[in-house]
KOLMAR-220184 format. One record per residue (C-alpha): residue number from 1; x, y, z negated. Coordinates in steps of 0.05 Angstrom, whole numbers, plus 5000, padded with zeros to 4 digits. Example, Ala and Ser with C-alpha at 12.3 -4.5 7.8 and 13.67 -1.06 7.14 Angstrom:
+-----+------+------+------+
! seq !   c1 !   c2 !   c3 !
+-----+------+------+------+
!   1 ! 5246 ! 4910 ! 4844 !
!   2 ! 5273 ! 4979 ! 4857 !
+-----+------+------+------+
This chain:
+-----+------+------+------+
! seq !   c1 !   c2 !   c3 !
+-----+------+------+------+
!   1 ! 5000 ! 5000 ! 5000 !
!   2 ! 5051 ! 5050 ! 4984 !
!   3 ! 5088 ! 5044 ! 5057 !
!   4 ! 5018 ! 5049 ! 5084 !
!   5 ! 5011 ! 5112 ! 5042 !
!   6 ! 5091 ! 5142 ! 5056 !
!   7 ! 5067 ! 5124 ! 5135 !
!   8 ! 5005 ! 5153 ! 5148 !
!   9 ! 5032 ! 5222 ! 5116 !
!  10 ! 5078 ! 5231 ! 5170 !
!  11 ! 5024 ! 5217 ! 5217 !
!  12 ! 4974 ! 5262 ! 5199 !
!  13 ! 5019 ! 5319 ! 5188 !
!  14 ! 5055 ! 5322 ! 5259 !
!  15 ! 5033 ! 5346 ! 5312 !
!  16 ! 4953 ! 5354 ! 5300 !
!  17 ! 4926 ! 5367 ! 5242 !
!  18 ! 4863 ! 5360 ! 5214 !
!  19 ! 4864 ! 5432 ! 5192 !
!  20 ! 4855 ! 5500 ! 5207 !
!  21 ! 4888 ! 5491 ! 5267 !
!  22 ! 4852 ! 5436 ! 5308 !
!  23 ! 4793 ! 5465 ! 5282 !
!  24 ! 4811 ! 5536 ! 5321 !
!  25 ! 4822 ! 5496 ! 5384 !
!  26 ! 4892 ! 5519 ! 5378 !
!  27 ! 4949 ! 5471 ! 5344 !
!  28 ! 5017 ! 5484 ! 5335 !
!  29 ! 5076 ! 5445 ! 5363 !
!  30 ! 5145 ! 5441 ! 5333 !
!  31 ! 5197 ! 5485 ! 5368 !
!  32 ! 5252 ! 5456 ! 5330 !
!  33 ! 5279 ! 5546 ! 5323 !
!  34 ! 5264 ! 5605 ! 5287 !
!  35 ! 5279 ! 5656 ! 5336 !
!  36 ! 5234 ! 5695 ! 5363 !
!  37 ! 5207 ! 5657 ! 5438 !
!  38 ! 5179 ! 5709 ! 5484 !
!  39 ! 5165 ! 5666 ! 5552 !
!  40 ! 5140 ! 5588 ! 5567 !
!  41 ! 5128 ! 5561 ! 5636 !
!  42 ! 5098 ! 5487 ! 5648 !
!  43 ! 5109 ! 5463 ! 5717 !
!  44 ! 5086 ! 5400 ! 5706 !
!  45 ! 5036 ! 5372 ! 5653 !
!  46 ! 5084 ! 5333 ! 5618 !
!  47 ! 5156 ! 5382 ! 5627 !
!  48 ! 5161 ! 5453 ! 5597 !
!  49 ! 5206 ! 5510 ! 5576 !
!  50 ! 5204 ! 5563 ! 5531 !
!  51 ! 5260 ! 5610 ! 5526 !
!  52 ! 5268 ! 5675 ! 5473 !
!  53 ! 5323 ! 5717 ! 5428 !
!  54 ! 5404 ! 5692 ! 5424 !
!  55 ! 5402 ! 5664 ! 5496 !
!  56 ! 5346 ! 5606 ! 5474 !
!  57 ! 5327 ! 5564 ! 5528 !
!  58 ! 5285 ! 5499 ! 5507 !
!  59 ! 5257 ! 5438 ! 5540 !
!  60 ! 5195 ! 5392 ! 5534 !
!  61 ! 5181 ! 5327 ! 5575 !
!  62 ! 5122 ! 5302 ! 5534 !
!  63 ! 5071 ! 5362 ! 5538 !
!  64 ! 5109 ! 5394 ! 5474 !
!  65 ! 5108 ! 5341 ! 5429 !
!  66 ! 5189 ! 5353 ! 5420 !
!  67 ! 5234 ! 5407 ! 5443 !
!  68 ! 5302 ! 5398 ! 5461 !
!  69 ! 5355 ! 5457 ! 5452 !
!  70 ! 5388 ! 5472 ! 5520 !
!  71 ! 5427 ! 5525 ! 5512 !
!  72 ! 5435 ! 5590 ! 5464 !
!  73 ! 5477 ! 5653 ! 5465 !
!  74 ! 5483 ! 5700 ! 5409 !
!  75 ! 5461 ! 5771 ! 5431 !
!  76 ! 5427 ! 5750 ! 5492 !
!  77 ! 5351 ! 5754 ! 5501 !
!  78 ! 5312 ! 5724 ! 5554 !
!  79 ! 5236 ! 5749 ! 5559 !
!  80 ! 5220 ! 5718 ! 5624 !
!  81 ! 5215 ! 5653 ! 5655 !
!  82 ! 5186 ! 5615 ! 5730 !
!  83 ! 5191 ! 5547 ! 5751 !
!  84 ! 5176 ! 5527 ! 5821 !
!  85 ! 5167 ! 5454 ! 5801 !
!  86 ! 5201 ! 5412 ! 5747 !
!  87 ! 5271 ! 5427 ! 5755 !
!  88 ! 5277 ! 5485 ! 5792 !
!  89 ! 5264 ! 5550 ! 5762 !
!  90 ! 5290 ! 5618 ! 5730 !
!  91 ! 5304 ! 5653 ! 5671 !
!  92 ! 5319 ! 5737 ! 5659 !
!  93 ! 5319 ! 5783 ! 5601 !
!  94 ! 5382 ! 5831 ! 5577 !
!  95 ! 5433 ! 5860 ! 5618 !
!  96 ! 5403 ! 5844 ! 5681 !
!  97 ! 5416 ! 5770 ! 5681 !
!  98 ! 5379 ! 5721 ! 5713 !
!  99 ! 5397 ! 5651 ! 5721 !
! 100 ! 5373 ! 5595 ! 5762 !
! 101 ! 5373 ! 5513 ! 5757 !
! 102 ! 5352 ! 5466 ! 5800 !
! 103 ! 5364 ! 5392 ! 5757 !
! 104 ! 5315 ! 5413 ! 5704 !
! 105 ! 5366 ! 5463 ! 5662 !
! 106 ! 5424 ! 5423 ! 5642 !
! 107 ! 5468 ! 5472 ! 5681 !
! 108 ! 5449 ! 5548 ! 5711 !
! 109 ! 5483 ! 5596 ! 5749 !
! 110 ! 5476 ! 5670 ! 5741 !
! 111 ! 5453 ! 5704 ! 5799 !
! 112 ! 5472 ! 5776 ! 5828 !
! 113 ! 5422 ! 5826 ! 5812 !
! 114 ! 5428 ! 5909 ! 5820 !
! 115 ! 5437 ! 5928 ! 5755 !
! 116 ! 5444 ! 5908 ! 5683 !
! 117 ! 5371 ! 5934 ! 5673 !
! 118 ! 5336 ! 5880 ! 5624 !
! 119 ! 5284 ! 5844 ! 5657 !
! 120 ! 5217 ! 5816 ! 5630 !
! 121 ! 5181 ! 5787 ! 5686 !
! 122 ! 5190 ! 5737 ! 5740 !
! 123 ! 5139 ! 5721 ! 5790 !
! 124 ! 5156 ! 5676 ! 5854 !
! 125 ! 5080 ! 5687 ! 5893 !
! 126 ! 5129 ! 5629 ! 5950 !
! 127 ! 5183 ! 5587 ! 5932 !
! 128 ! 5228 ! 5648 ! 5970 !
! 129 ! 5194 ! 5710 ! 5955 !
! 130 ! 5199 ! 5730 ! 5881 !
! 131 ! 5197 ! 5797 ! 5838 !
! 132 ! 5229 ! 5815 ! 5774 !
! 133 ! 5205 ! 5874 ! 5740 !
! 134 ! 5241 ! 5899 ! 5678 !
! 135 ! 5255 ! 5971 ! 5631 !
! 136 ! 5284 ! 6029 ! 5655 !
! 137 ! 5238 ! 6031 ! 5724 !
! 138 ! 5275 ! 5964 ! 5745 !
! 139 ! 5231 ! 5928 ! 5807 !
! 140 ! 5267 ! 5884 ! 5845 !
! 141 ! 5247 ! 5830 ! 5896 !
! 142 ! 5283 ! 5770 ! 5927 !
! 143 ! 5266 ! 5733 ! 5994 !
! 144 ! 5315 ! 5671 ! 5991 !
! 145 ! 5306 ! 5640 ! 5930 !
! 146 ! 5343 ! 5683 ! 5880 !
! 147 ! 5401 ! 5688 ! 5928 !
! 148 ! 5401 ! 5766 ! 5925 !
! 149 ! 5358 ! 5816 ! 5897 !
! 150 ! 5343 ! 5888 ! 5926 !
! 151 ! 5312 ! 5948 ! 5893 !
! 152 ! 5241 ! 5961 ! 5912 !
! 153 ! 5213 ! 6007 ! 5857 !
! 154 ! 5163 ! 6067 ! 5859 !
! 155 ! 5205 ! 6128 ! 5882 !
! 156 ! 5197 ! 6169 ! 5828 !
! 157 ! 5177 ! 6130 ! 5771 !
! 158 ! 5204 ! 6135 ! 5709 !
! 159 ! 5164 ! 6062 ! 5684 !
! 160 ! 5181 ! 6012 ! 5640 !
! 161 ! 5159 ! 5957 ! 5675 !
! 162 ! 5126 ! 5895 ! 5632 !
! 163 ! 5094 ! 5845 ! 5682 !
! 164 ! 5089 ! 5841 ! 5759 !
! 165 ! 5034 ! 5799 ! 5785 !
! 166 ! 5027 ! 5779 ! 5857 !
! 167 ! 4964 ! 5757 ! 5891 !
! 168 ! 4996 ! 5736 ! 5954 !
! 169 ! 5077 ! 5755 ! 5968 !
! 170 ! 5055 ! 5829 ! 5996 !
! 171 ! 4998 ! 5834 ! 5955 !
! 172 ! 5019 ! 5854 ! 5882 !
! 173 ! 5017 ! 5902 ! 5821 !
! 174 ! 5063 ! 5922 ! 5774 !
! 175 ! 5046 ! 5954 ! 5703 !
! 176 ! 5076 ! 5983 ! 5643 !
! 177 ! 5088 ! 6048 ! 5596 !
! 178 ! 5053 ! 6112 ! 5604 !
! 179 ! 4992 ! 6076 ! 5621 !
! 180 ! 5021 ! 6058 ! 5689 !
! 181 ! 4994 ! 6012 ! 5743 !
! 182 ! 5021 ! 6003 ! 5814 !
! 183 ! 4996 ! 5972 ! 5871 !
! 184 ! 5029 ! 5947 ! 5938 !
! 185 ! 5004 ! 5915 ! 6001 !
! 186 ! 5069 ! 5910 ! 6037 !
! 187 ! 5113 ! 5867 ! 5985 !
! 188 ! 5135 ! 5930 ! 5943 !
! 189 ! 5161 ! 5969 ! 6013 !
! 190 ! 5109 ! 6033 ! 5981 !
! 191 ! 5075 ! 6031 ! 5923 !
! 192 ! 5006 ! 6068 ! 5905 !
! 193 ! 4995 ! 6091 ! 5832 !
! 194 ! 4919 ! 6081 ! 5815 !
! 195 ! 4881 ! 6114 ! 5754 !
! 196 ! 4892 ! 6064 ! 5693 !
! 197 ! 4844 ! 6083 ! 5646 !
! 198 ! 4886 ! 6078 ! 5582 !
! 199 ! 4929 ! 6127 ! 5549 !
! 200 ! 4976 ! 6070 ! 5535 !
! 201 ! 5022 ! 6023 ! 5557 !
! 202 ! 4996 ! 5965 ! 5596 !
! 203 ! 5023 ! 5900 ! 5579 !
! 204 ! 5004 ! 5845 ! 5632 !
! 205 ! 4951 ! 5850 ! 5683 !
! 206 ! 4913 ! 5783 ! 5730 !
! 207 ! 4864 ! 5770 ! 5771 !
! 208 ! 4808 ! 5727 ! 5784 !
! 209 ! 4802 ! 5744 ! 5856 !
! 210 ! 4828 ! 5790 ! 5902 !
! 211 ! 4771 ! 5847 ! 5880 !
! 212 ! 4771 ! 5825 ! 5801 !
! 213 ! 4826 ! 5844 ! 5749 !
! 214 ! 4841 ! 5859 ! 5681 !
! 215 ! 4901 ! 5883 ! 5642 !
! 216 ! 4915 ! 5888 ! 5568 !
! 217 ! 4943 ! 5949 ! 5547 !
! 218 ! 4957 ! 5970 ! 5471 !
! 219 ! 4907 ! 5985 ! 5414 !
! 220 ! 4860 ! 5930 ! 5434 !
! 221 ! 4849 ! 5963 ! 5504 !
! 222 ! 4832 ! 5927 ! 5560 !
! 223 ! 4816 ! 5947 ! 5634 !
! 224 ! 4776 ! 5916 ! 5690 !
! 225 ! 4779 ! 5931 ! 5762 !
! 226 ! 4727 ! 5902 ! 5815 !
! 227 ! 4750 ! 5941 ! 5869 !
! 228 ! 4818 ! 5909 ! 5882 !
! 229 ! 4859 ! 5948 ! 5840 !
! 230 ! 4836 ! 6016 ! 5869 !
! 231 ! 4806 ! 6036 ! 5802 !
! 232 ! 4813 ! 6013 ! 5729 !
! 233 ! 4757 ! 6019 ! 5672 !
! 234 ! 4770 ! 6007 ! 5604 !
! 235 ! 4727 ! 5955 ! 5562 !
! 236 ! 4747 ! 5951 ! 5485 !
! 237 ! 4762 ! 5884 ! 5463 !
! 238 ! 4741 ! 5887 ! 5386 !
! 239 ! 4801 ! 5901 ! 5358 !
! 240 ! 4861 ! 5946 ! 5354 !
! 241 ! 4903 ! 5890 ! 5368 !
! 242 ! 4965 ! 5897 ! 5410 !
! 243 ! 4952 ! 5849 ! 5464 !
! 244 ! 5021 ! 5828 ! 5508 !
! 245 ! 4994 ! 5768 ! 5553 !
! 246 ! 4951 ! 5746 ! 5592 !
! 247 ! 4931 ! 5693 ! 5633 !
! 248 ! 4862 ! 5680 ! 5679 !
! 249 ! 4831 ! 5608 ! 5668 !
! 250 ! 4767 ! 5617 ! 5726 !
! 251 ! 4736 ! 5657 ! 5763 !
! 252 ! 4706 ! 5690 ! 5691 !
! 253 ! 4744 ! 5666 ! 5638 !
! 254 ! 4812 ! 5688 ! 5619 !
! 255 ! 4848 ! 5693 ! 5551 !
! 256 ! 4902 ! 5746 ! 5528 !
! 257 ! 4944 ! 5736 ! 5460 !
! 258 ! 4975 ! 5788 ! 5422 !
! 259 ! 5003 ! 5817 ! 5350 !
! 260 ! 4990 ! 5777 ! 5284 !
! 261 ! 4968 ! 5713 ! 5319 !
! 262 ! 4912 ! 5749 ! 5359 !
! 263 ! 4875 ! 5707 ! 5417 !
! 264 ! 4817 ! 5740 ! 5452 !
! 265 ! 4769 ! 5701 ! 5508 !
! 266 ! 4731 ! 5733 ! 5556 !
! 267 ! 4680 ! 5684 ! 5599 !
! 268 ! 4649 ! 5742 ! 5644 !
! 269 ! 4712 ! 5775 ! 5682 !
! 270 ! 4735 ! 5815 ! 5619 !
! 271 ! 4660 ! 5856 ! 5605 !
! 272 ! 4665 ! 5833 ! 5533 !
! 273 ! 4713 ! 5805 ! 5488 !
! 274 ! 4709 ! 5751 ! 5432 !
! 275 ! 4762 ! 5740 ! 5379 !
! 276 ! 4789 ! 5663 ! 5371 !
! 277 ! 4831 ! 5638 ! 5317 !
! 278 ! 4902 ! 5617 ! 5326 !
! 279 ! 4924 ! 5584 ! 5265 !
! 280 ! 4986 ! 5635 ! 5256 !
! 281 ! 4995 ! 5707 ! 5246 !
! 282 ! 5056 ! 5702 ! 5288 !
! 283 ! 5056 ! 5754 ! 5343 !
! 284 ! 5048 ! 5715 ! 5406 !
! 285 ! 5080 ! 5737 ! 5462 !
! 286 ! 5066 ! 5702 ! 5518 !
! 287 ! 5000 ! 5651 ! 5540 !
! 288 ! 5017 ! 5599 ! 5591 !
! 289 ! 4961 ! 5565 ! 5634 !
! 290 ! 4972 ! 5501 ! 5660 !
! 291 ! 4901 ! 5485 ! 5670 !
! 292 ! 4826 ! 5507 ! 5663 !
! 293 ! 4833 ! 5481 ! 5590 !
! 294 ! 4909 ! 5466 ! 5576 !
! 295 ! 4942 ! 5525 ! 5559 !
! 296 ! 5005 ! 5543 ! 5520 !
! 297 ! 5030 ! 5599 ! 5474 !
! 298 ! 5093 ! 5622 ! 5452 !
! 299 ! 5115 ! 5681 ! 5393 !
! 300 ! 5156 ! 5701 ! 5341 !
! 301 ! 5197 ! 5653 ! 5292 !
! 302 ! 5194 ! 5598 ! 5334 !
! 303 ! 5116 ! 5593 ! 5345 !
! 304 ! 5088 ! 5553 ! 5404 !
! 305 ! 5014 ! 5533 ! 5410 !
! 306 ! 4979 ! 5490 ! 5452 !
! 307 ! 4900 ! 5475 ! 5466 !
! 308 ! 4872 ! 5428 ! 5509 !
! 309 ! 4801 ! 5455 ! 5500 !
! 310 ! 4809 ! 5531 ! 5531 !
! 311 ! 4817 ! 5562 ! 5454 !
! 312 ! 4745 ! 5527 ! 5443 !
! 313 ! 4740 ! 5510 ! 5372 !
! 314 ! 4738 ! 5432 ! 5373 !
! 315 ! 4685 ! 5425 ! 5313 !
! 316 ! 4734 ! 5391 ! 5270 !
! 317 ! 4695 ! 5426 ! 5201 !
! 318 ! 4630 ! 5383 ! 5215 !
! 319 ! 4668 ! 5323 ! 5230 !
! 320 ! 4707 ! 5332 ! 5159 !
! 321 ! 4642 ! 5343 ! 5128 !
! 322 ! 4618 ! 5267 ! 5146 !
! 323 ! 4693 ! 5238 ! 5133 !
! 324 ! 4750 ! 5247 ! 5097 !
! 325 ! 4820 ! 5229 ! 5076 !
! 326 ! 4835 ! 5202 ! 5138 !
! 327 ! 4898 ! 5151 ! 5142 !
! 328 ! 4920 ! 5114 ! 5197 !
! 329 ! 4984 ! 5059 ! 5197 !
! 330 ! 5009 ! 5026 ! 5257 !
! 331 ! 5031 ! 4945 ! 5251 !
! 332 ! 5080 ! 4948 ! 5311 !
! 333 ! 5076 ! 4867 ! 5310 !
! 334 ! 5004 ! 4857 ! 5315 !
! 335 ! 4992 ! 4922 ! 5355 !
! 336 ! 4936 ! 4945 ! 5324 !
! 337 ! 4925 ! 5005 ! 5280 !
! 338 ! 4894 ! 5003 ! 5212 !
! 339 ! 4857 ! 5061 ! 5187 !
! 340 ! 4827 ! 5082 ! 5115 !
! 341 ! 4779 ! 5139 ! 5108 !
! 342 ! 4726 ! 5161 ! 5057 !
! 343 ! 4654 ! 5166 ! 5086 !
! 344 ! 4621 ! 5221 ! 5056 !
! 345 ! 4547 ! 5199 ! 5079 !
! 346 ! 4530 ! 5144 ! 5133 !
! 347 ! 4558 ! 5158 ! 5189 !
! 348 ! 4574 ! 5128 ! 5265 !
! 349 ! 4637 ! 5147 ! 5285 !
! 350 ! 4682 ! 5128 ! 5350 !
! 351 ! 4767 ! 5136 ! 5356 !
! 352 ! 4796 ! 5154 ! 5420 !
! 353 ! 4867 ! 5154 ! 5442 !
! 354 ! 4888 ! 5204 ! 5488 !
! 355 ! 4952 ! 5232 ! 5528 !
! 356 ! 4987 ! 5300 ! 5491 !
! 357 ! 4944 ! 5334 ! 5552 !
! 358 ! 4873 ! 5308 ! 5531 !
! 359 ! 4866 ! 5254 ! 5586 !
! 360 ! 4822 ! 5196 ! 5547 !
! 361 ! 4859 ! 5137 ! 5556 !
! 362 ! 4817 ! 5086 ! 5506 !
! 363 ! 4762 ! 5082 ! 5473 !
! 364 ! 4751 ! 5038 ! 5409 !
! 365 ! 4681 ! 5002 ! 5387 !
! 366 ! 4637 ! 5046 ! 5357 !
! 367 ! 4641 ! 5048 ! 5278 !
! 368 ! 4581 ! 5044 ! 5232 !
! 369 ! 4580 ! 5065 ! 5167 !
! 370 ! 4524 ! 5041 ! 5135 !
! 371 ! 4545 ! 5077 ! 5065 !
! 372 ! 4589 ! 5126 ! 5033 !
! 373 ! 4652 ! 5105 ! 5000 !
! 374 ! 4723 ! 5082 ! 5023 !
! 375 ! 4725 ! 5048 ! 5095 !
! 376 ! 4779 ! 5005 ! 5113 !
! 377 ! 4790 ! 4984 ! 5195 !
! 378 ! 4828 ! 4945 ! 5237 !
! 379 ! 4823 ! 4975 ! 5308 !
! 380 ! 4869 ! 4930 ! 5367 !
! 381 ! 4906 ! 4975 ! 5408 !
! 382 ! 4911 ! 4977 ! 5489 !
! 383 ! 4979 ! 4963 ! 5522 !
! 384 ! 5008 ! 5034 ! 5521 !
! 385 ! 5082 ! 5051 ! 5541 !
! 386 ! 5118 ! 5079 ! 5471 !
! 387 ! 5110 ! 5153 ! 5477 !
! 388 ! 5076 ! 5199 ! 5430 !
! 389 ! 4993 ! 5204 ! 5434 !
! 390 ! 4932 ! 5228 ! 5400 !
! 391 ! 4886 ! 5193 ! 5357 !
! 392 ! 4808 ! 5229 ! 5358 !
! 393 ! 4752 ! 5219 ! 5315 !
! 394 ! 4685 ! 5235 ! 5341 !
! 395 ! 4626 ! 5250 ! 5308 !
! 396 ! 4568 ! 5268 ! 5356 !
! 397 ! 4595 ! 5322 ! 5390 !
! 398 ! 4649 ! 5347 ! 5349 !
! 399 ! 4722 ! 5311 ! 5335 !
! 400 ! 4797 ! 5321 ! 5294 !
! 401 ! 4853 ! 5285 ! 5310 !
! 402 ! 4915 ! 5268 ! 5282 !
! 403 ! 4976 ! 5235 ! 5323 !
! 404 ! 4991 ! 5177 ! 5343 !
! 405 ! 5069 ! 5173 ! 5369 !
! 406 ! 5064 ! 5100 ! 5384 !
! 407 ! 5147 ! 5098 ! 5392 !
+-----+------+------+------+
């Protein structure tokens, strides 16, 4: 009983709790670092990288779970980060650097760029054509690969540029201080300047189509456009929050992240605003969307969240209400996975193991609990390669998990 006990502790607090932050439809992974992470980038479901302060530069191939450390530099920032596909990509930040790898970032070579401006955003619209945008009215734009970078900022601007955001590789905006937003339809060759609607700077901008945008500026400000760019009206978000990122789900939803954990949604192209819980009051810094409903987060002292439900709370309260002290062991000889919880109330209840992305991969006999009191299972477990998965209980429509790294 007491390796059971010493067991099942590990288990349930990994990964996925059965806590506060399950329940926000936001859970925290372990970055393995303190520093502050300011950019992640999954170009596959499974392989991901997050980079941030002192030259950080981490790696994922299972959806999070772990982190690997692949390189650091004291004094060094990075604050952006693209991958074309899984191991070919680019990182920028301070002085002007930006490095590229292609096998995956176990080695990178710095590539010539204009100045020693610091950058803070990439965006490749083609595996060719790509735009860095960065302080000190730094635009640049590459159209082999990285190779070389040219100049093509506003004349005249005197912008700190934040994010760039391309909707085709001549079609793109650019945004930052003194409520600034500029537009090109040439691939940055001229550059139109349209009213922003904010007194403020303006973080990140995206659209939903080429008519309908938003950006997030400071102070809980956010703007929509539906005319392509050509004008911007504001439309509060609920709170004075200092939003920094954000990133477009469907053609109406989108989600932007911000100071002290902030996460707002939006499900009608930005008109109103609803506030989500994170789990942190980390600043997040940047939101990552791999899919519809997987997306990823990354902030100060080493935070990185993940949700596989769009930042939809998951119901995990209800289900706690009908069971508790849930404790799970796995007998690697028999293959099957024992589990102990306290029913509250009857109850009918079904486990489901899933991928580190959500993908249901089994599902167990339902489980009928004809009384309250202590349960005790023995579930038999599918043939699954040894990797690291999720273990959900559902309750009608509501679940928590806890996880399940079969190794």
């Amino acid at each position: 009983m007491k390796r059971f006990l010493v067991l099942s502790s590990l288990l349930i607090t990994g990964l996925l709790s059965a806590g506060i932050q399950a329940q926000s439809g936001w859970y925290k992974l372990i970055s393995g670092v303190s520093h502050h992470l300011y950019a992640i980038d999954f170009p596959t479901d499974n392989v991901g990288y997050v980079a941030g302060a002192n030259g950080f530069i981490g790696k994922t191939t299972n959806a999070g779970f772990t982190w690997t450390t692949l390189q650091t530099e004291p004094g060094q920032h990075y604050y952006a980060l693209h991958f074309l596909d899984a191991t070919t990509g680019f990182v920028a930040g301070e002085n002007g650097r930006i490095m590229k790898t292609t096998d995956g970032g176990a080695n990178w070579t710095t590539l010539t760029t204009p100045s020693t401006n610091p950058i803070r955003k990439l965006c490749f619209p083609t595996a060719t054509t790509g735009y860095a945008a960065g302080l000190y009215f730094t635009a640049w734009k590459t159209t082999n690969g990285g190779t070389s970078w040219t100049s093509v900022a506003p004349s005249g601007s005197y912008t700190w540029f934040y994010d760039a955001c391309f909707i085709d590789q001549n079609n793109g905006f650019l945004c930052g201080s003194m409520n600034s937003i500029y537009h090109t339809t040439d691939g940055g060759s001229t550059w139109t300047q349209p009213v922003s609607g904010t007194t403020g700077d303006v973080n990140s901008l995206g659209f939903f189509n080429s008519q309908s945008g938003i950006a997030c500026a400071g102070f809980g400000d956010i703007l929509r456009t539906v005319d392509g760019g050509i004008n911007w009206i504001s439309a509060y978000s609920g709170t004075f929050k200092i939003f920094n990122s954000l990133a477009i789900l469907s053609a109406t939803e989108a989600i932007a992240v911000g100071s002290d954990g902030a996460i707002i949604k939006t499900v009608n192209a930005g008109q109103q605003w609803t506030a989500r819980l994170s789990g942190t009051m980390n600043s997040l810094n940047h939101v990552f969307k791999r899919s519809a409903t997987t997306l990823y987060a990354c902030g100060n002292s080493g935070t990185i969240l993940k949700t596989t439900s769009a930042g939809e709370p998951t119901g995990i309260d209800e289900a706690a209400t009908m069971v508790a002290s849930l404790n799970t062991y796995w007998d690697r000889q028999a293959n099957t996975l024992q589990i102990r919880f306290f029913a509250m109330q009857p109850v009918r209840i079904t486990f489901d193991i899933t991928d580190l992305g959500g993908r249901l991969l089994h599902t167990f006999p339902e489980i009928i609990c004809t009384q309250a009191g202590e349960q005790y299972y023995v579930l038999y477990l599918p043939q699954l390669p040894a990797a690291p998965y999720l273990l959900r209980l559902r309750h009608a429509k509501t679940m928590r998990g806890t996880l399940l790294p079969l190794f």
